[in-house]
C-alpha positions as CSV (number, residue, x, y, z in Angstrom):
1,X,75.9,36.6,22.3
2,X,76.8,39.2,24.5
3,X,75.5,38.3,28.2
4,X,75.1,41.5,30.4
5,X,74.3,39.9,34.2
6,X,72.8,37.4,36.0
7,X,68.9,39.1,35.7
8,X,67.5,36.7,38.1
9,X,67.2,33.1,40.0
10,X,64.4,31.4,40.3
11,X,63.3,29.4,43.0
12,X,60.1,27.0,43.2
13,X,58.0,27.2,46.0
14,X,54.8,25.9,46.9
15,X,53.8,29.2,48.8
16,X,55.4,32.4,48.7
17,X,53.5,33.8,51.4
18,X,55.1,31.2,53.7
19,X,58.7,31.7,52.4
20,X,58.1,35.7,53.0
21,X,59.6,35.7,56.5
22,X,62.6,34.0,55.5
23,X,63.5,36.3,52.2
24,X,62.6,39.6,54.5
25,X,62.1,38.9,57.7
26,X,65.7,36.4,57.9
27,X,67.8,37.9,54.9
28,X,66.1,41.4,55.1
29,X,65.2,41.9,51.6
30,X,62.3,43.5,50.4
31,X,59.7,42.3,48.0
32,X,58.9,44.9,45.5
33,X,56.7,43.2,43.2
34,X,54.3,40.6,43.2
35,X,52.2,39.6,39.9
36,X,50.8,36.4,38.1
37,X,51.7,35.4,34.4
38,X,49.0,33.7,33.6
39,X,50.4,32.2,30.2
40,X,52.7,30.3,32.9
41,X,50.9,29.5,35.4
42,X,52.8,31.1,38.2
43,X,52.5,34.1,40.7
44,X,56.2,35.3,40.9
45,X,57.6,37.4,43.8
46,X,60.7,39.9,43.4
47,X,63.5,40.4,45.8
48,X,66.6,42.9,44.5
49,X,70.2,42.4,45.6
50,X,72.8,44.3,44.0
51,X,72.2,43.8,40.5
52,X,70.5,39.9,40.5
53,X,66.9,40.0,41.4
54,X,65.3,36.4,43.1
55,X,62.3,35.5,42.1
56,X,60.0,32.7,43.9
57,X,57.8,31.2,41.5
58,X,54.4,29.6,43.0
59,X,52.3,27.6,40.9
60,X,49.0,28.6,40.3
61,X,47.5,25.6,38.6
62,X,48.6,21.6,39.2
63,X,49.5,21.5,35.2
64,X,52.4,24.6,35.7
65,X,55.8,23.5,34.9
66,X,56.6,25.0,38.6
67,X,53.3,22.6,40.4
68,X,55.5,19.3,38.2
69,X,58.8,20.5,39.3
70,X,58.4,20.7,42.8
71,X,56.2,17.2,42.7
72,X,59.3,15.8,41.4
73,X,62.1,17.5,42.9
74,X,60.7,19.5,45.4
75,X,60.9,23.6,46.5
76,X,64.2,24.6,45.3
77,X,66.4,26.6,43.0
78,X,64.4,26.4,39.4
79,X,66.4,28.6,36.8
80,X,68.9,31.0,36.7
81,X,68.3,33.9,34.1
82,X,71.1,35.8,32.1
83,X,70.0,39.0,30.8
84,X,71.2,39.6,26.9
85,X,70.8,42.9,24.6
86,X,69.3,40.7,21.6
87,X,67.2,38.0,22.5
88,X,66.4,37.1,19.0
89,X,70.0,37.0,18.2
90,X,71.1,34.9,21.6
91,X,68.3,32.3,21.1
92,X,70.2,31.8,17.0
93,X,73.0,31.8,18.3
94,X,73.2,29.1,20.6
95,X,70.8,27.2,19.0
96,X,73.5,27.0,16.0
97,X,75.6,26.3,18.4
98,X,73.7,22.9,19.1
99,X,71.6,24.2,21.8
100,X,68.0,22.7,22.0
101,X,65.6,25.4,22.9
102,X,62.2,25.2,24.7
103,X,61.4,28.7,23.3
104,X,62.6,29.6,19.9
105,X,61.1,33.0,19.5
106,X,60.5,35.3,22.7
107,X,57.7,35.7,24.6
108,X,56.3,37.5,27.3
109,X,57.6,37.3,31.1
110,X,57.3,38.6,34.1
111,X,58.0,42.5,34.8
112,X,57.5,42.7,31.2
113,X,60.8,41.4,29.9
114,X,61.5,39.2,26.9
115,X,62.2,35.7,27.7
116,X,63.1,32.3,26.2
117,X,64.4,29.2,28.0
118,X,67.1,26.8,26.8
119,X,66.5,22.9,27.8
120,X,68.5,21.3,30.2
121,X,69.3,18.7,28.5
122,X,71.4,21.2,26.3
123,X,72.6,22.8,29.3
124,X,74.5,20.4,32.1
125,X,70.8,20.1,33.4
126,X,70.4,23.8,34.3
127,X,67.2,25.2,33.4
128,X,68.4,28.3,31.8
129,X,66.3,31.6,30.6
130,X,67.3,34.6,28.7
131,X,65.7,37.8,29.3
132,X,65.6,41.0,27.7
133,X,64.6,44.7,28.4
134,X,62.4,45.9,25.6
């Protein structure tokens, strides 16, 4: 598997338009893109430093992933994302490797990039995604 950068971390909040002035207005970064991915229940917001991008994830329905997370472990740092030239590839790769997968094929993401996520359990309990540029 060949692993190109840290894309993104991902950070669960229960409103990004409250954690705005901190992420611009404290670190001075700029939000460039705002969208919802429906599939996931989320409304993401983008902030780009050097080449890792942070993206707040805000649930958008009670049965999101994000909406359980936070009930359980409150707003915090969700994922971390590594971004991969062949996400088919990666996600056979490690799962020969003994990885268990949440996603064994891609899907779509956010800014339109490929993702799949590896279980924690598989992965010293870090949420971990893949991503790839189409």
């Amino acid at each position: 598997m060949e692993l190109t950068h840290i894309e993104h971390i991902g950070i669960a909040v229960k409103s990004i338009e409250e954690q705005l002035p901190y992420y611009e207005g404290v670190l001075g970064l700029k939000c460039y893109n705002i969208e919802t991915v429906e599939d996931q229940k989320v409304k993401t917001a983008f902030f780009q430093i050097g080449q890792t991008k942070i993206e707040l994830l805000e649930p958008t329905s009670e049965e999101s992933t994000v909406a359980k997370f936070i009930e359980k472990r409150g707003e915090g740092v969700h994922h971390i994302a590594f971004a991969t030239k062949n996400l088919s590839e990666a996600l056979q790769e490690v799962e020969a490797k003994g990885v268990r997968l949440i996603d064994a094929k891609p899907r779509a993401g956010a800014e339109g990039l490929n993702i799949a996520f590896l279980h924690p359990k598989s992965t010293g309990s870090v949420l971990t995604e893949l991503c790839e540029h189409p």
